[in-house]
C-alpha positions as CSV (number, residue, x, y, z in Angstrom):
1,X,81.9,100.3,97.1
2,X,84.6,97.9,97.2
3,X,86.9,100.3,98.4
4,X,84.7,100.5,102.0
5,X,85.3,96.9,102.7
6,X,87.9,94.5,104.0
7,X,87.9,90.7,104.4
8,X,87.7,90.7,107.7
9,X,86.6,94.6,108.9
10,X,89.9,95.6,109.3
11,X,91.6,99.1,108.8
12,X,88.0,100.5,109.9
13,X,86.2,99.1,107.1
14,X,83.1,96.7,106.9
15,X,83.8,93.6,107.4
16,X,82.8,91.8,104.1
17,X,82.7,88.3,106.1
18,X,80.0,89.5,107.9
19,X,77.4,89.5,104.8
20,X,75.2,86.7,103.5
21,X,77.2,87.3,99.9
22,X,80.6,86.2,101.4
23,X,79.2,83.1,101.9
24,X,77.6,82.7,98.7
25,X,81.1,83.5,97.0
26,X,82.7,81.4,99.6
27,X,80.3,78.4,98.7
28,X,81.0,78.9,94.7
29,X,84.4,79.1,95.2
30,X,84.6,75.8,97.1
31,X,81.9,74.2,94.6
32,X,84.2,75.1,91.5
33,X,87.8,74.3,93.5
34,X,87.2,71.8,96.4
35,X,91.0,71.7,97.2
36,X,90.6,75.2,98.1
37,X,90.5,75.7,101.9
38,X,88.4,78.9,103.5
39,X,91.3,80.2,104.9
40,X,92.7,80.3,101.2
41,X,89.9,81.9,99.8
42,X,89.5,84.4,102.1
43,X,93.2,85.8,101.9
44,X,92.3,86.2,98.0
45,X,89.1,87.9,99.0
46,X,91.5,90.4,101.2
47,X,93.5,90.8,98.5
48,X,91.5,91.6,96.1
49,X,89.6,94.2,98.1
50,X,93.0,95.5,99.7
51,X,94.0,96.1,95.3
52,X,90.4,98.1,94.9
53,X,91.7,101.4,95.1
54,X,93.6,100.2,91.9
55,X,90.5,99.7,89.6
56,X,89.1,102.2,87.3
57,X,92.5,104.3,87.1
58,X,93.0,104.6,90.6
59,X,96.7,103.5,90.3
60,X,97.1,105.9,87.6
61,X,95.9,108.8,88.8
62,X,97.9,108.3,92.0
63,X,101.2,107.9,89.5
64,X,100.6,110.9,87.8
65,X,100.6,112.5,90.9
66,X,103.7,111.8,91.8
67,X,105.5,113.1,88.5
C-alpha cells in the first residue's frame, strides 16, 4: 500500500498529506520531538515512502536482476 503514496501526491501517487492519519502521525511526531518542525517531518515521511519499494525484498529482487 505504501508503495501507492507520496508525501505530497507527487509522481502520480496519492497524496498521503491529504488523509486524516498524516495528521495523527504528524501530531505524535511533534508530541514526542517538539523541536521538530512540519517541514522536517514531512521530508522523512517522503522519504520513507520514496524507500517503500525497498521493503519486503524489493531491493533484492531488483539486485538479482541485474546479475
Amino acid at each position: 500500500m505504501c508503495l501507492q503514496f507520496s508525501a505530497l501526491g507527487k509522481k502520480n501517487k496519492r497524496n498521503f498529506s491529504g488523509y486524516k492519519l498524516f495528521n495523527v502521525v504528524l501530531e505524535a511526531v511533534k508530541y514526542h520531538y517538539p523541536d521538530s518542525s512540519e517541514y522536517q517531518i514531512t521530508k522523512d515521511i517522503s522519504s520513507v515512502l520514496a524507500s517503500a519499494g525497498d521493503w519486503d525484498g524489493g531491493r533484492k529482487k531488483r539486485q538479482n536482476g541485474k546479475n
